[in-house]
N, C-alpha and C positions, 0 to 999 in steps of 0.2 A: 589225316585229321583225326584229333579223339573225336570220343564220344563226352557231353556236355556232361559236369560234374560243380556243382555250387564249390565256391572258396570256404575252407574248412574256417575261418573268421567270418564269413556271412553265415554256416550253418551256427557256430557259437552263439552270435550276438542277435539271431533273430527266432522267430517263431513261425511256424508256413501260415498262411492263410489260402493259398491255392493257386491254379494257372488262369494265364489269360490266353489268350491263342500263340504272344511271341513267348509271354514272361511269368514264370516263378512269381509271386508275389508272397513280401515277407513284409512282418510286423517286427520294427526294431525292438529290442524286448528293453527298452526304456519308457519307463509309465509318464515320464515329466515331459514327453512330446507325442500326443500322433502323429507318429512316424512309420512310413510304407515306404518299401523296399521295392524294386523292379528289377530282373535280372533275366535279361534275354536267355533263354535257353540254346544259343547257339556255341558248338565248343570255343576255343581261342578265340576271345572277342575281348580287348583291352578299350577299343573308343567308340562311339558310335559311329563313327567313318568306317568300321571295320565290320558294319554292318550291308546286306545288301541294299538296295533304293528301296524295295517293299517293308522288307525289315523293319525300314529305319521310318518309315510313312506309318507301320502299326506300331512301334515302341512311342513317338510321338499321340500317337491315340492312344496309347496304356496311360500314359504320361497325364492325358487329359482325362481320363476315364478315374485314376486315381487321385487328382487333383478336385473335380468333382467330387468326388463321395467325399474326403477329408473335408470340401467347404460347406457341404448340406448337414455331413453328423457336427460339425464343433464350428462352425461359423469362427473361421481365422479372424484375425487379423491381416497375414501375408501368409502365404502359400511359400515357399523356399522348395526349389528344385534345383537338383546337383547331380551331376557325373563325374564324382571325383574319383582320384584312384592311386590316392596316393600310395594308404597301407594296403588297400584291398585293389591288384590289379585287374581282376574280371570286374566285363562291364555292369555295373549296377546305375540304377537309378534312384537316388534319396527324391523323394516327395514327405512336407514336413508342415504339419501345422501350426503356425507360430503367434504368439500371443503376445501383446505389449506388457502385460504381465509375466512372461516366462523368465525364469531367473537366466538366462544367457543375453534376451532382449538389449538392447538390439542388434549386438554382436549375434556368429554362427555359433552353434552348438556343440561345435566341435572343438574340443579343450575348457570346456566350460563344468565343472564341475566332475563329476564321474555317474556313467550310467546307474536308473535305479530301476531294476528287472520288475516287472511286475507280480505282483502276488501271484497265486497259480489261479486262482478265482478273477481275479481280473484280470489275468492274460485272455483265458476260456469266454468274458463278456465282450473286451474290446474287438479279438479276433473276429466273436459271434457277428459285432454292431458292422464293423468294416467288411466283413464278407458278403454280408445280407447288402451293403451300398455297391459292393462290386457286381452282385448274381445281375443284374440288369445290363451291364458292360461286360457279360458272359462266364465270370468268374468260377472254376470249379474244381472239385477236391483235388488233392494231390495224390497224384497214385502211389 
């Protein structure tokens, strides 16, 4: 077995915000959705079946724990959670706050437009606002 190493496309297209006890937590660095990233820190892990039973019982509590803070800071409209894997085969978890107003609404957000990175000033506020909603769900720096 390796040793766990982030998919060199999730280190591209996101930002850290820090660990939870299973998962990496990442900020997609598109400003047109609050968008958090979950990425079990276990090496070779393509499904969440390929998780163990506890594993998979605390990536469900990451799951909810991120869900949470996305609906207290921006009060969604829907909550969108996904384990896709098409391009990117490590396991991740998309949590995404979605708006009747967002230009992809009501379609997924994926193929919809093209990402638009966030300023470096408002990558530094979002990360700051979502990290402060996670510290209670145990959230902490990235070594």
């Amino acid at each position: 077995m390796t040793s766990f190493r982030l998919d060199p496309n999730l280190d591209n297209d996101t930002l850290p915000l820090g660990r939870l006890a299973l998962s990496r937590v990442l900020l997609m660095n598109d400003a047109r959705y609050p968008w958090i990233i979950l990425v079990p820190e276990k090496p070779d892990l393509t499904e969440i079946i390929d998780l163990a039973e506890g594993d998979r019982q605390q990536l469900m509590r990451e799951i909810a724990f991120a869900s949470e803070a996305l609906k207290a800071l921006f009060n969604p409209d829907k909550l969108n959670v996904g384990a896709l894997g098409n391009r990117v085969r490590q396991l991740h978890v998309h949590i995404l706050a979605r708006f009747v107003s967002d230009a992809a609404w009501p379609g997924p957000v994926w193929g919809a437009g093209s990402a638009q990175p966030y300023p470096p000033h408002m990558a530094a506020v979002m990360g700051d606002r979502i990290g402060a909603a996670l510290k209670p769900f145990g959230l902490r720096e990235t070594a």
